[in-house]
N, C-alpha and C positions, 0 to 999 in steps of 0.2 A: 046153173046148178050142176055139179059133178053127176058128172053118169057112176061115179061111185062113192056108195053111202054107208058108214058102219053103224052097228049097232044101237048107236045113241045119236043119231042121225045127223054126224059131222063128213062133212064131201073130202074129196081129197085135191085138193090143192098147189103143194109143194113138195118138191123130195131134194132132201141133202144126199150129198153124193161123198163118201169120205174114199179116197181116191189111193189113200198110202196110210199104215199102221205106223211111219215112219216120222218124226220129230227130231226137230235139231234144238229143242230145249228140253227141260226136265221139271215143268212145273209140277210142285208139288200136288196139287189138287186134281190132277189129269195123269202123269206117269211120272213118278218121284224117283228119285236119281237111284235111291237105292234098291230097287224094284226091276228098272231098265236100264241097267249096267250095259259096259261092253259087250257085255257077254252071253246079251238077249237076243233070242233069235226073232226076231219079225218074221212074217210074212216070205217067200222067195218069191219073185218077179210073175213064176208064170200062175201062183195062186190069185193075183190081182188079175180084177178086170183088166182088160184092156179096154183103150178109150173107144176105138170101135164098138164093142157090147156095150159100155155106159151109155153109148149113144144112143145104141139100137133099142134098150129098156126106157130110157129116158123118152123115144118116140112110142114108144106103148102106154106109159104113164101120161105122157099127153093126150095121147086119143081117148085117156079117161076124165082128162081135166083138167092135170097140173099144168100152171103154166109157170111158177117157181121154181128154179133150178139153182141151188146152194152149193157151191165147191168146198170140201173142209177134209178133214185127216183128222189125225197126228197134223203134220204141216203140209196142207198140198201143194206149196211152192219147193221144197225139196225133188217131186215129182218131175218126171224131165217134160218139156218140150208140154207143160197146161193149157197151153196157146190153141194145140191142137184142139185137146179137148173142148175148150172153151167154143171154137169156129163148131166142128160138129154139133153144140148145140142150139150155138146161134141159127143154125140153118133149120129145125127142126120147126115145123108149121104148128102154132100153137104155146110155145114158149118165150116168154115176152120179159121173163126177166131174169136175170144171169148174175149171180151173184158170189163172191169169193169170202171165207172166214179164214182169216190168217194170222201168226201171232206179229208178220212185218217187218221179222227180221231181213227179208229176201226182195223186199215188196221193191223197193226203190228201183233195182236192176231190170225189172219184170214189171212195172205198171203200164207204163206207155206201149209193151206188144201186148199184151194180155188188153186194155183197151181198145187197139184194133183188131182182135181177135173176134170183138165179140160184147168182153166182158161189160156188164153196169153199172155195179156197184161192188164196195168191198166193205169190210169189217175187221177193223184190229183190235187181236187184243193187247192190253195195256194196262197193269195193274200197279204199275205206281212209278209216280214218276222223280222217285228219289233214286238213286243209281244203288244205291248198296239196297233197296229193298226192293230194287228190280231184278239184280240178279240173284238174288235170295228167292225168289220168288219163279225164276225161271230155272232153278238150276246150276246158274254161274255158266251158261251156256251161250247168252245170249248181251249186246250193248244196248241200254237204251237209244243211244245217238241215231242206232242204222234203223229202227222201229218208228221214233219221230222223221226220221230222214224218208222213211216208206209209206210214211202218210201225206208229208209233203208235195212226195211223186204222184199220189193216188189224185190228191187234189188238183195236180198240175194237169195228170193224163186225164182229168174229167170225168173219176169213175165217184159219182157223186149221187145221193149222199155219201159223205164217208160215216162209218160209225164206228165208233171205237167204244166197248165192252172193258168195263175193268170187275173183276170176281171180288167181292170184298172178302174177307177172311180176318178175323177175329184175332185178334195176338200177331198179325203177319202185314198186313198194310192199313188196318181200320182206323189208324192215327193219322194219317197224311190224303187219305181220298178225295178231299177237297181242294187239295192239291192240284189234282188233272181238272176237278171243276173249276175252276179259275183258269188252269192253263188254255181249256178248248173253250170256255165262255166268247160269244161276237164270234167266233171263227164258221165256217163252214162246216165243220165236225157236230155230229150227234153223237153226247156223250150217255152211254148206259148201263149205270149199278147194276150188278148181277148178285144176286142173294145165293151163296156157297150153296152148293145141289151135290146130293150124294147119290153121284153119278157111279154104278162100278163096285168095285169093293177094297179097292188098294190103295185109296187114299187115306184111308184113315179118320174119313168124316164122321163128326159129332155134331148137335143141335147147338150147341155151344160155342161151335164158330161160326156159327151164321150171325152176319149184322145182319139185323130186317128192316126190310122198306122203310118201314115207316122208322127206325133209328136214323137210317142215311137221310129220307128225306127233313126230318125235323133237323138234322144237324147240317143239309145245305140251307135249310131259308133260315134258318137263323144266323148267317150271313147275305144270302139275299133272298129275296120276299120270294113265292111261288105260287104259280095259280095253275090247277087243274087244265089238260085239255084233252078234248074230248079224239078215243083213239082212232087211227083214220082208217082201220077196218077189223072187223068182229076175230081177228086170229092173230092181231098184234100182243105180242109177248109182254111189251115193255108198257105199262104206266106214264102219260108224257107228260113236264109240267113245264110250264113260260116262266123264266125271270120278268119278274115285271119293271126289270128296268129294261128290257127291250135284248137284253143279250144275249138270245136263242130258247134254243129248250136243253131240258135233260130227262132223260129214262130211268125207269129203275124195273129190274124184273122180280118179280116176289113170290119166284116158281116155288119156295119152300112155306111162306105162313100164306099165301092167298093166290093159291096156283089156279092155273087156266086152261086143264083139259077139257073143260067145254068145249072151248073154239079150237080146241088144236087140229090141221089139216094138214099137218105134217108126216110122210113117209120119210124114212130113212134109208139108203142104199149101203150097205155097208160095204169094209174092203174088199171082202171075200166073197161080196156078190149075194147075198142076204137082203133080204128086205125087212125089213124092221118098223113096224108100225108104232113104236112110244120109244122115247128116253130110256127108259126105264125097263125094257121087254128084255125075254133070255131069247135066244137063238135065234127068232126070227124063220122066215118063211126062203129055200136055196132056190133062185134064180139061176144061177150059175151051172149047178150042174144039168137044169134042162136046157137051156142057152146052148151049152158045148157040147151037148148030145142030141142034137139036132132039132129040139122044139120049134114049132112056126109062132107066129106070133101070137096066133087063136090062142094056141097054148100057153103062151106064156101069160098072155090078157086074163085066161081064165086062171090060171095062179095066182095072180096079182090079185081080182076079183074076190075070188073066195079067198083070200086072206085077209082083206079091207075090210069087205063083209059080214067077215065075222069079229072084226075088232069091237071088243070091250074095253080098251086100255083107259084107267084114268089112276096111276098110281101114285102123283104127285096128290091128287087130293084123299085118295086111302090113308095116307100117308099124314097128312094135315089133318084131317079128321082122327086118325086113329089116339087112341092113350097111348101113354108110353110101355105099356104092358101086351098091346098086341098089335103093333105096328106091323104093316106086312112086311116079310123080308127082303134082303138089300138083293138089288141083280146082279147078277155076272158081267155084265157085256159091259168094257168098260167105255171112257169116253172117244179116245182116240177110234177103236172100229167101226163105231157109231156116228161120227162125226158131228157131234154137237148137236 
């Protein structure tokens, strides 16, 4: 059991760590092109952590439980020298699993050090695997070629499972999805539909672009058959189902009509050094400016503490539950700070 418990009596677990506000694509559903132009200021160098501090909170956040550690951004493969980071937390007593979310454009140069680094597993995303609705979809920023080519690497460096996330979205890739079901079907890859999340407020989400689960999944087994399995532990996100001709599984997350803040045991670290208890939360709890002003870790553990503590967050299901007349309001924080 977690030595730390919120409100509604879920432990804590895992914390994503978003490492850079910075991306070398422009997907529309996370930072749309004409939003983060040129001419966007990010972040400067010394408002980010440094990987020393991620480390040194990430060994605080163990001593309370977690033993999940999620690398993400904007793109944390843009970040120099993740290798590092990755090794400090491979060394950290109590952290047992080490995980990267990426969109893969960078992955192929970077799998095989980043695996003896430390790393275990990775996550790409992948939202269609037709080229003109690929880069439609990224921005015009990115080639499919070097994304399948950095999954290939991933499987080769052995950071396994691989799982590749494709967003579906309504009018933008929801005609070809079954597309990637096919392509990663028998392979080594776990493939997992994500139900469009109005994450932020500059994407421009409506309920009207969400395909939902159950569209995606009635529209894969009506090419092949699918049976229910049961999830392999009570804070798995994703829904899993078996081809039942034998060709793996697939996921689907149904964070918008049949969310699952019950089991969520997820903290967020954000760029700027924030801790962020839900998806969904504004501002968050500053680690950072106790950190560089000389906090010991007592102190830091009891900020953590009393912030977990008092978590009430369940806005995905507010949200599901509400009419359309009194939804609670959209958050600020968008998805790049927050790191997925």
């Amino acid at each position: 059991m977690s030595a730390c418990v919120d409100t509604l009596g879920r432990g804590l677990s895992d914390v994503r760590i978003s490492v850079t506000d910075r991306c070398n694509f422009r997907c529309p559903y996370c930072m749309p092109a004409d939003l983060f132009g040129e001419s966007y200021s990010f972040l400067p160098r010394p408002e980010l952590l440094s990987y020393e501090e991620i480390a040194r909170l990430v060994g605080i956040l163990a001593s309370l439980g977690v033993s999940k550690a999620r690398i993400t951004g904007g793109e944390p493969l843009v970040r120099a020298d993740l290798g590092d980071l990755i090794g400090r937390l491979a060394a950290i007593d109590g952290i047992d699993d080490i995980a990267l979310t990426t969109n893969g454009a960078l992955l192929a140069q970077q799998a095989t050090r980043l695996a003896k680094a430390g790393l275990h597993r990775v996550t790409v995303s992948l939202d269609s695997l037709d080229p003109v609705i690929f880069q439609r979809m990224n921005g015009d920023r990115g080639k499919l070629k070097d994304v399948l080519a950095g999954i290939t690497a991933a499987v080769e460096a052995g950071l396994s499972p691989i799982k590749v996330n494709c967003v579906v979205v309504r009018d933008m890739n929801d005609d070809s999805f079954e597309n990637i079901a096919e392509h990663f079907r028998g392979t080594e890859v776990e493939l997992r539909f994500i139900e469009y999340m109005d994450v932020g407020t500059r994407n421009g989400w409506e309920m009207e672009q969400v395909v939902t689960a159950s569209e995606i999944l009635e529209r894969l087994a009506a090419r092949w058959p699918l049976e229910p399995l049961e999830r392999r532990s009570p804070s798995e996100v994703a829904g899993r189902y078996r081809y039942t001709d034998g060709k793996g599984t697939v996921g689907v997350v149904s964070s918008v009509t049949a969310p699952f803040c019950g089991a969520c045991t997820r903290a967020r670290l954000t760029t700027n050094g924030r801790l962020v208890n839900c998806l969904f939360a504004e501002g968050g709890v500053d680690l950072k400016g106790p950190l560089r002003s000389g906090a010991d870790d007592r102190e830091l553990t009891d900020i953590i503490l009393a912030s977990w503590r008092a978590r009430d967050d369940r806005y995905s299901e507010l949200r599901t539950q509400a009419t359309s007349g009194d939804s609670p309001p959209r958050r600020r924080m968008e998805m790049y700070q927050l790191g997925g």
